[in-house]
C-alpha positions as CSV (number, residue, x, y, z in Angstrom):
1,X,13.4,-58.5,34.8
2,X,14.7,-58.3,38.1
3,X,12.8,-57.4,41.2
4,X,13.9,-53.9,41.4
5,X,14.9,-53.0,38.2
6,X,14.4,-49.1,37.4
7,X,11.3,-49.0,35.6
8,X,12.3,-45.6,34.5
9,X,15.7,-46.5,32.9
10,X,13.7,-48.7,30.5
11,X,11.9,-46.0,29.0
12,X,14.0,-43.6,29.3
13,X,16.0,-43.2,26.1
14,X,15.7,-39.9,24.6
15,X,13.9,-37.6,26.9
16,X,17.7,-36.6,28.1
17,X,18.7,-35.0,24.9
18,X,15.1,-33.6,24.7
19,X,14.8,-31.3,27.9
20,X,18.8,-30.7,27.7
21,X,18.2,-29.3,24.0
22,X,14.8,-27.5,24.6
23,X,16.4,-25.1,26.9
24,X,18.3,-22.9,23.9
25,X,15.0,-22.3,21.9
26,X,13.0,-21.2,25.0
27,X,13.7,-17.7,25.0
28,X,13.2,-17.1,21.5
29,X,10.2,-18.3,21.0
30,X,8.9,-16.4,24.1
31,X,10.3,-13.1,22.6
32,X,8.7,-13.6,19.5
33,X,5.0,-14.5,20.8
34,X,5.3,-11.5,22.7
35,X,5.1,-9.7,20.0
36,X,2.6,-11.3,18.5
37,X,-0.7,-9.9,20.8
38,X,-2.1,-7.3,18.8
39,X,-5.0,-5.2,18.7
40,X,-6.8,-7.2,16.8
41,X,-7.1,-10.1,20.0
42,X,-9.7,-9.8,22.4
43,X,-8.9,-8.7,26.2
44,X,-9.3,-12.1,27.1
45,X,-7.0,-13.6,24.2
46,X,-4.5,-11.1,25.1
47,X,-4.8,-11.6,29.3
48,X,-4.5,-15.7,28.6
49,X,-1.3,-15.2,25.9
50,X,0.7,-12.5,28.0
51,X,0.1,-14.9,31.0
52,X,1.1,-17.6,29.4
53,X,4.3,-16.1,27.8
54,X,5.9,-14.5,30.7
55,X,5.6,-17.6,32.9
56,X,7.9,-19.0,30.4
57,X,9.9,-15.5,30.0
58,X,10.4,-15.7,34.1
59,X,11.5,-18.9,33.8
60,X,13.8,-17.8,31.7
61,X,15.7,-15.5,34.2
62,X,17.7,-18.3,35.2
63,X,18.6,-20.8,33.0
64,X,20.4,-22.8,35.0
65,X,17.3,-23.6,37.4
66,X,15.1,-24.0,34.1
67,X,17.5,-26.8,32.9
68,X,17.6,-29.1,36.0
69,X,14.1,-28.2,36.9
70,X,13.2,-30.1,33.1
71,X,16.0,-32.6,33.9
72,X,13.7,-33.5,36.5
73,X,10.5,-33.3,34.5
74,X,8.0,-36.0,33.3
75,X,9.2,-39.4,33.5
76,X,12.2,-38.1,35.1
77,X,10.4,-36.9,37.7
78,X,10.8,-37.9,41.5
79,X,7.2,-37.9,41.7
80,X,7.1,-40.9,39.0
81,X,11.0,-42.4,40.2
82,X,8.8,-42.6,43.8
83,X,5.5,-44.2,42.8
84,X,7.7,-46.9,40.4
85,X,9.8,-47.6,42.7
86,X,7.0,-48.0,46.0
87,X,5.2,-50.3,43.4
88,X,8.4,-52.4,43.1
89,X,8.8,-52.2,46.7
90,X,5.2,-53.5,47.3
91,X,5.7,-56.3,44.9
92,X,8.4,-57.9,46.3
93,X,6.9,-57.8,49.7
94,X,4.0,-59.5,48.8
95,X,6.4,-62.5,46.7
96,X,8.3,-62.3,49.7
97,X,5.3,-63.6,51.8
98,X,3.9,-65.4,49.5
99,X,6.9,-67.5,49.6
100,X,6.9,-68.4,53.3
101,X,3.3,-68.7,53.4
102,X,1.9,-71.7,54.5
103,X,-2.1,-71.9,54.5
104,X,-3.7,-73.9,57.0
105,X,-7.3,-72.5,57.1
106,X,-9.9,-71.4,54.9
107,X,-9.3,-67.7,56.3
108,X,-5.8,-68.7,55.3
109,X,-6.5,-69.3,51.9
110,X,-9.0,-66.4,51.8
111,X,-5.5,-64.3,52.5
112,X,-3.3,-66.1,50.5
113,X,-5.7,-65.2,47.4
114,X,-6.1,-61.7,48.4
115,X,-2.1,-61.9,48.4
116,X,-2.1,-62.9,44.9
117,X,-4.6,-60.5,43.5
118,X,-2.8,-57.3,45.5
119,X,0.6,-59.0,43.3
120,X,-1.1,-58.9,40.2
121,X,-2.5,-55.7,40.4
122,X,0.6,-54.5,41.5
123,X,2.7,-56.4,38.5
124,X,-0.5,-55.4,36.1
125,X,0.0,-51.5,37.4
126,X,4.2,-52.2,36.7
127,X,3.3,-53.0,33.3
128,X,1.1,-49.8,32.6
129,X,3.5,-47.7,34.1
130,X,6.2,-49.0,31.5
131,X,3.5,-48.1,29.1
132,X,2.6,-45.2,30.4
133,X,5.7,-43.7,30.6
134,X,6.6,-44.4,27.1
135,X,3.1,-42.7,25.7
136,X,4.2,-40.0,28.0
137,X,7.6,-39.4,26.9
138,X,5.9,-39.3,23.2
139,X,3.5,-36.8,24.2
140,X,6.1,-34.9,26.0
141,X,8.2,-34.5,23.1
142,X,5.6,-34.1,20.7
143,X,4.6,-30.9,23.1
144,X,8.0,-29.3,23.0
145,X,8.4,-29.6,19.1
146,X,5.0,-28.1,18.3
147,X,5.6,-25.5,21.1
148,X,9.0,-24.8,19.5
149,X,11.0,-25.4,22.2
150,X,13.3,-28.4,20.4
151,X,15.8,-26.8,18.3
152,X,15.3,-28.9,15.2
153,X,11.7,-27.5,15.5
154,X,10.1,-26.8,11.8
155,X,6.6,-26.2,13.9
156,X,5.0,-22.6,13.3
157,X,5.0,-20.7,16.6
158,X,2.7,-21.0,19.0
159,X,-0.3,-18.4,18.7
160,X,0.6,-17.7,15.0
161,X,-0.9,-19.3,12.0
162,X,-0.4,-22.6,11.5
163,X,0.9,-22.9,15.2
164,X,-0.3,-24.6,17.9
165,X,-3.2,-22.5,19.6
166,X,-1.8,-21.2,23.2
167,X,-5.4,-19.7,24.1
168,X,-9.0,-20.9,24.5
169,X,-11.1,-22.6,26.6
170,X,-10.8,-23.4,30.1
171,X,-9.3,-27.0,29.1
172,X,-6.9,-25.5,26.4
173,X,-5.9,-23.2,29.6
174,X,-5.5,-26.4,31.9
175,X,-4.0,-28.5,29.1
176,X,-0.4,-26.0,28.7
177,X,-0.3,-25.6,32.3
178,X,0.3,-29.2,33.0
179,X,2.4,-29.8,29.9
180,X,4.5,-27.2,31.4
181,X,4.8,-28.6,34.8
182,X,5.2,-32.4,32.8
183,X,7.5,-31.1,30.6
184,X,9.2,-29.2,33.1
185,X,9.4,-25.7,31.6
186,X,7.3,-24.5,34.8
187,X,6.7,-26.9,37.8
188,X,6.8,-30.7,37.5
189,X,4.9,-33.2,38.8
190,X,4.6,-33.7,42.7
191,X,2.3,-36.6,42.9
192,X,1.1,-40.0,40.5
193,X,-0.8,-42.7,40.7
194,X,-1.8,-45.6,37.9
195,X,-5.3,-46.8,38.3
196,X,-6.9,-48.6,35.2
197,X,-4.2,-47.8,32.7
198,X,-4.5,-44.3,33.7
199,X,-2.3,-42.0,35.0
200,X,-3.9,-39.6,37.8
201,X,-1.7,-37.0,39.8
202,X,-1.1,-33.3,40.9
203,X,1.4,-30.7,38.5
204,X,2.5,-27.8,40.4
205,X,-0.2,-24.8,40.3
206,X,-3.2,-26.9,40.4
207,X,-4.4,-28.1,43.4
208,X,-6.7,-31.0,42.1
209,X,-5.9,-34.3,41.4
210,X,-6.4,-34.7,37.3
211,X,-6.6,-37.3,34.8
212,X,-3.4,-37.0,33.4
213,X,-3.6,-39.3,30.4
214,X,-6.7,-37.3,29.3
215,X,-4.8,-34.0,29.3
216,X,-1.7,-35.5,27.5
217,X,-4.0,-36.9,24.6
218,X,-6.0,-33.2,24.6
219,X,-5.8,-31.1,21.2
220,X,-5.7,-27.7,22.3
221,X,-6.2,-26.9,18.4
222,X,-4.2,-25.1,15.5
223,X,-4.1,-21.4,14.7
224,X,-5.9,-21.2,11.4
225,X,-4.5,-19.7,8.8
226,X,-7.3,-17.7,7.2
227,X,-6.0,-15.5,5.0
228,X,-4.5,-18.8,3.0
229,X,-7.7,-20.0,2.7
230,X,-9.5,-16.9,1.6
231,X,-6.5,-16.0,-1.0
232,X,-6.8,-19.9,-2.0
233,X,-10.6,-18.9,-2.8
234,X,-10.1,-15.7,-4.4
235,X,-7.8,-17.5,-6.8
236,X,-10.1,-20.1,-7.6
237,X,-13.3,-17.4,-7.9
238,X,-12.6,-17.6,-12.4
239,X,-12.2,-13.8,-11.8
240,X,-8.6,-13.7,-12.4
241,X,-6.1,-15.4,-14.8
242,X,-3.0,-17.4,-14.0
243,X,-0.8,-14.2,-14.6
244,X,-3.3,-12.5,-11.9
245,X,-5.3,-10.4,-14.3
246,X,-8.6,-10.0,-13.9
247,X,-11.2,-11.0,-16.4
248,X,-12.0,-7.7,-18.6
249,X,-15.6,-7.5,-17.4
250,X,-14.2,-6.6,-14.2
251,X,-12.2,-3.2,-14.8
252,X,-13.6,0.1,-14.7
253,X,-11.4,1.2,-18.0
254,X,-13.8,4.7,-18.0
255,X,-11.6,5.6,-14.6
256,X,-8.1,4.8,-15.8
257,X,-5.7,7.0,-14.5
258,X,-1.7,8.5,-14.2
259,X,-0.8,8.3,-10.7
260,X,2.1,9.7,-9.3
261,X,4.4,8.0,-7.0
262,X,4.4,9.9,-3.3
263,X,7.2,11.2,-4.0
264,X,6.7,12.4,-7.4
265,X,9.8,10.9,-8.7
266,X,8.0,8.6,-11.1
267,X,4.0,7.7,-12.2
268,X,2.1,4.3,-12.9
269,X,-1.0,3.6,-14.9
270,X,-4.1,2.2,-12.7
271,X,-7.8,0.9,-14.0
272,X,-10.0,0.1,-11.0
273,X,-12.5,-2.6,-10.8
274,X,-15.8,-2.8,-10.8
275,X,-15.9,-3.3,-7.2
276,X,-19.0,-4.2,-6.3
277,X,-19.5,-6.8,-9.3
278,X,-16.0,-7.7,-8.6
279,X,-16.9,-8.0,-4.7
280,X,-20.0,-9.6,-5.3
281,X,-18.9,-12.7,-7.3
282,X,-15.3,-13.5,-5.1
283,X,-17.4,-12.9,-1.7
284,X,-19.8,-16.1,-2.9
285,X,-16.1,-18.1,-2.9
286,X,-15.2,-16.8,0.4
287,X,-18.1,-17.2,2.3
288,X,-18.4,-20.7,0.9
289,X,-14.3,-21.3,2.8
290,X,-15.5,-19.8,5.6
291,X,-18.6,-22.4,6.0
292,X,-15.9,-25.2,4.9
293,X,-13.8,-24.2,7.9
294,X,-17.0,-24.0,10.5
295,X,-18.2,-27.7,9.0
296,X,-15.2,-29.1,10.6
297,X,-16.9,-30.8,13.9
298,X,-13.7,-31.7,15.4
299,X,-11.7,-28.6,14.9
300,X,-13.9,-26.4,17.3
301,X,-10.6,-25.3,19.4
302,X,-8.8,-24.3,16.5
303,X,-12.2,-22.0,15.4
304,X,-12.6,-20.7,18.8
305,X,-8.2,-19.5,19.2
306,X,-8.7,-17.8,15.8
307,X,-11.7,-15.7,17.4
308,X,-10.1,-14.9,20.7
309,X,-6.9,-14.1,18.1
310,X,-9.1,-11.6,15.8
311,X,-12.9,-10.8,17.3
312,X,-10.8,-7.6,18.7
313,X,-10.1,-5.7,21.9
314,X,-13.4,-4.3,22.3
315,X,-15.3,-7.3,21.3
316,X,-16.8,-9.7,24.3
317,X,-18.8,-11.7,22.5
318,X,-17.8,-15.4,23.6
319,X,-18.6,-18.3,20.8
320,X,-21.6,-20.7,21.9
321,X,-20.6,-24.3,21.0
322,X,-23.1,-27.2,20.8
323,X,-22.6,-30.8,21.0
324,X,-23.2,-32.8,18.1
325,X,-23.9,-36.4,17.4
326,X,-20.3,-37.6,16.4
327,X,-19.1,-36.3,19.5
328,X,-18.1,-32.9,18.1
329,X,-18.7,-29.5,17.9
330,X,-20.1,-26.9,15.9
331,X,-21.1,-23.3,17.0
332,X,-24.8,-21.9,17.2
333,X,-26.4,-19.9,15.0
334,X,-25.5,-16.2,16.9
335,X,-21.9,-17.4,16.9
336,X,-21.3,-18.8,13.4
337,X,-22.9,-15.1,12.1
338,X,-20.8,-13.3,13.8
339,X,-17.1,-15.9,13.3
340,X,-17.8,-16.1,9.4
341,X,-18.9,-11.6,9.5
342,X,-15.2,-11.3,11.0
343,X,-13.7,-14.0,9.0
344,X,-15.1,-12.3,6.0
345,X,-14.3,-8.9,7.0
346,X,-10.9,-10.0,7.0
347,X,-10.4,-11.9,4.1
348,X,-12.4,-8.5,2.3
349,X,-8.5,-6.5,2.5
350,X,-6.9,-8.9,0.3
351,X,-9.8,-8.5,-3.1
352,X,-7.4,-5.8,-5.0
353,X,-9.3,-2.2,-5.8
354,X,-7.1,-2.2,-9.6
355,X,-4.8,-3.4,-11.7
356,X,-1.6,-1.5,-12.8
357,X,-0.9,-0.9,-17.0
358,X,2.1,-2.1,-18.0
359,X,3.5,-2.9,-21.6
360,X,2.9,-6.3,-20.6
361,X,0.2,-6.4,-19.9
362,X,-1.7,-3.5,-21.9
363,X,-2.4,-6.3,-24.6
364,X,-4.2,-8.6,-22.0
365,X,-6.6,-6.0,-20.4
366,X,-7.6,-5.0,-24.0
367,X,-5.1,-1.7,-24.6
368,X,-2.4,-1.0,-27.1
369,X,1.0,0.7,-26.4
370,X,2.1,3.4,-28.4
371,X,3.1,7.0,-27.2
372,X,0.1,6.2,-24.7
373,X,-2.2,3.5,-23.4
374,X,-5.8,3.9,-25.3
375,X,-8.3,1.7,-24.8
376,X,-9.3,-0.1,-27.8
377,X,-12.4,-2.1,-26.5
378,X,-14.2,0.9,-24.5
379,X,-13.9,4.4,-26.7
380,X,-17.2,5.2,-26.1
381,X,-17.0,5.8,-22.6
382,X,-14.4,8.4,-22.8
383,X,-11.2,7.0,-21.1
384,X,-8.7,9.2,-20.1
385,X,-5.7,8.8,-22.3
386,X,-3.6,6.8,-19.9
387,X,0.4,8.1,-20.4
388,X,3.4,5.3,-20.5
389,X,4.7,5.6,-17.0
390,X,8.0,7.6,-16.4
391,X,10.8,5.3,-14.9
392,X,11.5,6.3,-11.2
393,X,14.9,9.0,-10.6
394,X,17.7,8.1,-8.5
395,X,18.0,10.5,-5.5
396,X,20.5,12.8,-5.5
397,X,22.8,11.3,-2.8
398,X,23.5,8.2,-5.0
399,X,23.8,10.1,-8.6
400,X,26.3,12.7,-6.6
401,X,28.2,9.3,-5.1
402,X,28.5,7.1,-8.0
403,X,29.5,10.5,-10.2
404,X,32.6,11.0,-7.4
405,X,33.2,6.9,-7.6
406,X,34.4,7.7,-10.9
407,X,36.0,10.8,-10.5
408,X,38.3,8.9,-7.4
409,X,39.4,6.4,-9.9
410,X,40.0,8.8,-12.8
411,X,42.5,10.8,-10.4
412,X,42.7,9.5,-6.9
413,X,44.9,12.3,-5.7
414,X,42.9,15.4,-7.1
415,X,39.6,14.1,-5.7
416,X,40.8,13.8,-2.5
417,X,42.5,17.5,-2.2
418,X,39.1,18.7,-3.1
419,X,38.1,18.0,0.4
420,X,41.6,18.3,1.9
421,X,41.9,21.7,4.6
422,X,45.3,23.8,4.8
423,X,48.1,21.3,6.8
424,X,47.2,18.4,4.6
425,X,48.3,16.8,1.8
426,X,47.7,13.7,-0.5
427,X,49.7,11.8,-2.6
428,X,49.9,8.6,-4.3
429,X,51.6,4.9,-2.7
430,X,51.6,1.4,-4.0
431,X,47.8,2.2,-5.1
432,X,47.1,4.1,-2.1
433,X,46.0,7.5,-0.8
434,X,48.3,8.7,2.0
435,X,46.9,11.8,3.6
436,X,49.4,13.5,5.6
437,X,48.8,16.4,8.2
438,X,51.1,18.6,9.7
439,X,51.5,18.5,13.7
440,X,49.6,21.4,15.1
441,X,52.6,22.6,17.0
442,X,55.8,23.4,15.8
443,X,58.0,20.3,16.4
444,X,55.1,18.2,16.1
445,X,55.3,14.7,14.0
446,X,53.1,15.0,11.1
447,X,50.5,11.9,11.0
448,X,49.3,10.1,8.4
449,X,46.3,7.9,7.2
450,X,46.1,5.5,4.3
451,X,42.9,4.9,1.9
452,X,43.7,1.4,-0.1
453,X,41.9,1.9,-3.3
454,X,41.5,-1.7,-3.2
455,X,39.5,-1.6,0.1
456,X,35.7,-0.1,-0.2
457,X,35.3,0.7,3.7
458,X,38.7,2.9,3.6
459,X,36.7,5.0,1.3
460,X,33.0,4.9,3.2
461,X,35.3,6.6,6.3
462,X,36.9,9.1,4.1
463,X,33.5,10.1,2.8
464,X,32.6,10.1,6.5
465,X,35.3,11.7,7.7
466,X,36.1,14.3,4.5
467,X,33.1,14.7,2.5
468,X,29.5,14.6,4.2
469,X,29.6,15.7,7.3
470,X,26.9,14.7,10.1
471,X,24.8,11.8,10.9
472,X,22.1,12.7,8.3
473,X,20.0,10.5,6.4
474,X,21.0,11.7,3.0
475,X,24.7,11.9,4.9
476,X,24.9,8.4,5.7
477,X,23.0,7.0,2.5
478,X,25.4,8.9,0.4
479,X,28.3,7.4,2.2
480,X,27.1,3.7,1.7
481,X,26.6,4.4,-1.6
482,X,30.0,5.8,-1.9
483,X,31.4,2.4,-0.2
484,X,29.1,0.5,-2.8
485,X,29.9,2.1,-5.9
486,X,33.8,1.8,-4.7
487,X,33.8,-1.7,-4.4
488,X,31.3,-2.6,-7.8
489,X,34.7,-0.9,-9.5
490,X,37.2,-2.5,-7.5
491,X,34.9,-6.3,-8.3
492,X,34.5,-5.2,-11.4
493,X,38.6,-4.3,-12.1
494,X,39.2,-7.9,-11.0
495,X,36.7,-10.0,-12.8
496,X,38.1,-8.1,-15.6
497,X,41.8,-8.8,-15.2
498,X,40.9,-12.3,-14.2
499,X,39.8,-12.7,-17.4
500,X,42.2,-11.4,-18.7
501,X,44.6,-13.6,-17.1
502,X,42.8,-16.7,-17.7
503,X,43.0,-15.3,-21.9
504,X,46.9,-14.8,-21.4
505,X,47.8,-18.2,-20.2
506,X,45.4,-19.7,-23.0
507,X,47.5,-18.3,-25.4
508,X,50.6,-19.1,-24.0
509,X,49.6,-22.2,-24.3
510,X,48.4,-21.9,-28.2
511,X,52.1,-20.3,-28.3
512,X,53.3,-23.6,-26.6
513,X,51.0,-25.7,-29.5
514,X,52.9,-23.7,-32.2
515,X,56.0,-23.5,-31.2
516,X,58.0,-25.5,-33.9
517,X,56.7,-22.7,-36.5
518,X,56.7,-19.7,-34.3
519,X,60.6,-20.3,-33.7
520,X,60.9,-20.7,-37.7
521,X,59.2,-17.9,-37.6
522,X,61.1,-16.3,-35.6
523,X,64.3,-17.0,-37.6
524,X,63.3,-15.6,-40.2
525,X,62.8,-11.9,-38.6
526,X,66.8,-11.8,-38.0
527,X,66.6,-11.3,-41.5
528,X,67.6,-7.9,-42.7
529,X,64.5,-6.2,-43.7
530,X,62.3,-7.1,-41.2
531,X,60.7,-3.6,-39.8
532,X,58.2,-4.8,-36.9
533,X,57.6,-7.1,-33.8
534,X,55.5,-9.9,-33.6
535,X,54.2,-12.2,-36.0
536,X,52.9,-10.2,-38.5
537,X,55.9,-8.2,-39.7
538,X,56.6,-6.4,-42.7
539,X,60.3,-7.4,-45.0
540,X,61.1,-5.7,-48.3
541,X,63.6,-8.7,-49.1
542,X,62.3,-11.5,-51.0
543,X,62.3,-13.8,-47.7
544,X,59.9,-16.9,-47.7
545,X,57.4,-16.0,-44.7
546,X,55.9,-18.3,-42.2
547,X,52.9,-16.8,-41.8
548,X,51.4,-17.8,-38.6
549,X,48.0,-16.2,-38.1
550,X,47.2,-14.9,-34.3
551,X,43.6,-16.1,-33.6
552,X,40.9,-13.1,-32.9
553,X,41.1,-13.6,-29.2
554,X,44.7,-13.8,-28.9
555,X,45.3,-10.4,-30.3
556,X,45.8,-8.4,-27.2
557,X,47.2,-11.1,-25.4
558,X,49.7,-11.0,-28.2
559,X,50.5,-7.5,-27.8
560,X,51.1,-7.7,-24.5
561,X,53.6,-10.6,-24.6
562,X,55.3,-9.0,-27.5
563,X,55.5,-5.4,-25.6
564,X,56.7,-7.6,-22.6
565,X,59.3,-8.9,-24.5
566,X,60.5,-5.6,-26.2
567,X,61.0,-4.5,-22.7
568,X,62.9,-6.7,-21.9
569,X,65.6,-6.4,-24.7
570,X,64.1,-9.2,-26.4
571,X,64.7,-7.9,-29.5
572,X,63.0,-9.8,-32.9
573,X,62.8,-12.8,-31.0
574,X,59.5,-12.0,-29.6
């Protein structure tokens, strides 16, 4: 390695295509954490996320200025092109007079060896700064995937569950402001130094100087996802089977019921639980996940984000975390009451209340179908005779626009002049509706406008346009439904002749495969007595007859070809 060789160069492979890709995901992820602060978040939760989300959402205001400012970011950074380069400078002073150093005295040699240790400290820090920079290009990256920035990001966002944890403690606070400023998303870094195989130095918006391999190597912890861990537990409680039905001990069969849909337009059967059995043996399961999760001494800043993310607005209370012997953490008594109360609170809203009767499943939870779900292991408490559910109705928007679907295709041109005002006319083109209307004044040119019954969206505008006027609900549901039912027809017109084309050509080529006795055959028609087309044909002359049977799924391929034929003054020969 040269003298001055770019230390930077060296390491420097991919963090180009990192910080020049990162850019395009920005924004979205911002957006989408925004939206993520909800009620549910303490003020403090909510104050640390909003600030850190519009620092990146400002920064997003000019995109240009974000891209070169993360050009310039990390190892990229003039702070780290400077110090690299000073060392190199520094180094090859000292060779330099080392080299034309001549000791005479002991004071002499006293220098000359305090020369030589400044040079290997100096090569030594060289060497850690190649390392260094490496570790931090690695951490760097690792950063911007997990914060979602890279585009080829399959990280969770940050702040939800299973995504990095944007909120916490005053180091979690410290640790994204400085990844920011390394990574270059806000900031950069303005001043280094390598001391011990560390890396020390200043990031914009903090004025002290900070360990910055530390901070690189910080966890700032994962957004627990809870409710996959209490719904894990809840499915492993024995309460409920693998089709999700509880045990029978569980239901309430006394209080079966009908219920009505809101709306009225159809019902479903319900049988509650027991609750408080039911509640009872699942909340032994769940309070046994929520201990699992607080036994985890190393995962304290993930625990503490998912209490700023759920204690709620009005809730203060900060957890208390104390040291243990393994270096770790674990919260006091106070706090671990009142994590696992919410955490359990929580996980409480996904235990169902009842199961819903079907003819599935009556035979399962102990019922038999027949005009009506009775229960055949409890008719001594008295159960409501439970009714077989009625099957929801259509509104009357879609019934009204498939009913006129099939009144356009029975007769396209009457439909229309249902709808049609005096001046205007309809008739039929080529498979299309042209609607003519007179010019308003005398000498006006008439104009015209053309529906393609092949085209569904020419018919949502004339249902627009002719039928329901209005920007209505129902008006605008009935007129995609118009649209829909339009083009299931026209898909459904074309599957059909495709198969039937795909029929003809098969048996134009069976015709091809017979063609020696089809032509005999056909010979012998042009004998008098022969009354009809095709192969079948009747003769009341004593003609030998090739009889050449059509197969079943020729037969209306055959009439076609033989109809085709007659029209075309083919005569017997078809």
């Amino acid at each position: 390695m040269g003298a001055y060789e770019n230390p930077i160069t060296v390491i420097d492979t991919e963090s180009a295509k990192i910080w020049a890709n990162a850019i395009t995901n920005i924004g979205n992820i911002t957006s989408n954490n925004l939206k993520v602060i909800q009620d549910r978040k303490t003020k403090e939760a909510e104050k640390q996320e909003k600030e850190s989300l519009l620092i990146l959402d400002n920064a997003m205001k000019n995109n240009t200025a974000l891209l070169d400012r993360m050009s310039k970011a990390g190892i990229k950074s003039e702070a780290f092109f400077r110090y690299g380069m000073d060392m190199m400078d520094e180094v090859s002073k000292i060779q330099g007079e080392l080299r034309f150093f001549q000791p005479s005295t002991d004071a002499d040699f006293a220098y000359q060896k305090d020369l030589m240790k400044q040079l290997s400290d100096k090569q030594m820090a060289i060497q850690q700064l190649y390392s260094i920079g490496g570790s931090m290009q690695t951490d760097i990256s690792a950063y911007l995937n997990d914060m979602g920035f890279s585009p080829d990001s399959k990280a969770a966002d940050p702040g939800t569950p299973g995504g990095m944890a944007t909120i916490g403690s005053e180091e979690t606070i410290q640790y994204h402001k400085v990844m920011k400023a390394l990574s270059g998303v806000t900031g950069g870094l303005e001043s280094m130094r390598v001391e011990n195989g560390m890396l020390f130095g200043r990031v914009t918006g903090i004025d002290e100087e900070l360990n910055l391999t530390s901070i690189l190597h910080y966890d700032p912890g994962t957004i627990i996802d809870t409710k996959k861990i209490a719904q894990e537990a809840i499915d492993k409680s024995g309460i409920f089977n693998k089709n999700g039905q509880p045990i029978n001990m569980y239901l309430d069969k006394a209080k079966a019921k009908t219920v009505l849909t809101e709306d009225g337009s159809s019902s479903y059967n319900v049988v509650p639980y027991k609750q408080k059995l039911l509640f009872n043996d699942i909340m032994r399961n769940i309070s046994a996940s929520g201990e699992a999760i607080l036994a985890n001494t190393k995962d304290y800043n993930s625990i503490n984000a998912w209490w700023l993310n759920n204690a709620g607005k009005d809730n203060d209370f900060k957890l208390n975390f104390v040291t243990t012997q393994d270096g770790g953490k674990v919260l006091d008594d106070e706090s671990k009451q009142k994590w696992l109360a919410k955490y359990e609170e929580q996980a409480k809203s996904l235990i169902p209340n009842y199961t819903v009767v079907t003819e599935d499943n009556a035979k399962e939870l102990g019922m038999e179908v027949g005009t009506e779900f009775i229960d055949t292991q409890a008719a001594e408490t008295g159960l409501s005779k439970v009714t077989k559910p009625t099957s929801p109705k259509d509104p009357e928007w879609k019934i009204t626009a498939q009913n006129d679907t099939v009144s356009l295709f029975n007769n396209p041109v009457q439909f229309v002049n249902k709808y049609l005002q005096e001046g205007e006319s309809a008739k039929m083109v080529d498979g299309k509706v042209i609607i003519t209307t007179q010019g308003e004044e005398e000498g006006d040119d008439p104009s015209t406008a053309t529906y393609n019954l092949s085209n569904a969206s020419d018919w949502f505008k004339f249902a627009r346009t002719y039928i329901r006027d209005g920007d209505s609900e129902n008006a605008m549901n009935y007129s995609n439904q118009f649209q829909r039912s339009v083009q299931k027809i026209i898909d459904d017109r074309k599957n059909k002749l495709a198969k039937e084309d795909q029929v003809y050509n098969n048996y134009l080529k069976w015709r091809e495969e017979n063609k020696e006795l089809l032509d005999k055959q056909a010979a012998q028609r042009k004998q008098p007595g022969v009354e009809k087309y095709g192969i079948e044909y009747l003769t009341n002359q004593g003609i030998e007859i090739i009889d050449v049977k059509i197969p079943e799924q020729f037969k209306n391929a055959h009439k076609k070809f033989v109809l085709t034929n007659i029209n075309n003054n083919a005569g017997n020969n078809a």
